[in-house]
N, C-alpha and C positions, 0 to 999 in steps of 0.2 A: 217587889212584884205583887201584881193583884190577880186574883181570878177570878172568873165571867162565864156561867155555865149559858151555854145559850142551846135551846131546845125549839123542832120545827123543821130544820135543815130536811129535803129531800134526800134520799137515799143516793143520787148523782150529784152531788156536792163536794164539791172537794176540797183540798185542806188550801191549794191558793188561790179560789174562790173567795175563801172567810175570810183569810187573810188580808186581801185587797181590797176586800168592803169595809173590814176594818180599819186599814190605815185610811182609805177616802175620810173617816173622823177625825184623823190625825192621830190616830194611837197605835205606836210602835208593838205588835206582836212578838213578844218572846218565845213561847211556846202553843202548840195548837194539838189539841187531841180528838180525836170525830169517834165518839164509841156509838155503832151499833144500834137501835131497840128494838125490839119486840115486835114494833111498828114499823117497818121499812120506810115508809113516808116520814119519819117523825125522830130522824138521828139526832145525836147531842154531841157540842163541839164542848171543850174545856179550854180556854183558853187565857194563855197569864201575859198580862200586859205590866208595861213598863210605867204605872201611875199609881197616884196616892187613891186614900176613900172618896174624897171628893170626887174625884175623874173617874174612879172605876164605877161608884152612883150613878153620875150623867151620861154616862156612854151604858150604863143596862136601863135608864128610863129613856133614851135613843132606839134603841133595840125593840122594846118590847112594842109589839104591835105590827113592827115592819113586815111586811110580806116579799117574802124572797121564793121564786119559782111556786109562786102558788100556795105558798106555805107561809101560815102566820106564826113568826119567831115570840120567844118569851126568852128574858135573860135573869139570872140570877147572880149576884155578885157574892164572893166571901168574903166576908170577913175580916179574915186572919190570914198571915201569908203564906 
């Protein structure tokens, strides 16, 4: 498993919301986390997909820039697993 921080999410977002925009790329969601910020507009999901570096790469330069409810997303991938 990969993880993919992805940041922007509006505060009424919810975890099969991400989910299902997800899989629309074809990548199977394992786990999904939505913590909180500081910024109620500007929540962060955590989420670990079932792909190698290569695919967890393409799917956070997919991500970033997309505008979801008004809110422009940015994704980070890790790493390590």
């Amino acid at each position: 498993l990969m993880n993919i921080a992805i940041r922007g999410f509006p505060s009424d977002t919810t975890e099969d919301e991400i989910r299902t925009a997800l899989e629309e790329y074809g990548v199977p969601v394992e786990r999904l986390t939505i913590h909180p910020s500081d910024d109620q507009n500007r929540f962060l999901a955590v989420v670990s997909v079932d792909t190698n570096q290569a695919g967890i790469k393409v799917l956070a330069q997919k991500i970033n820039g997309q505008v979801w409810k008004g809110q422009q997303l940015s994704a980070e991938y890790f790493l390590y697993r």
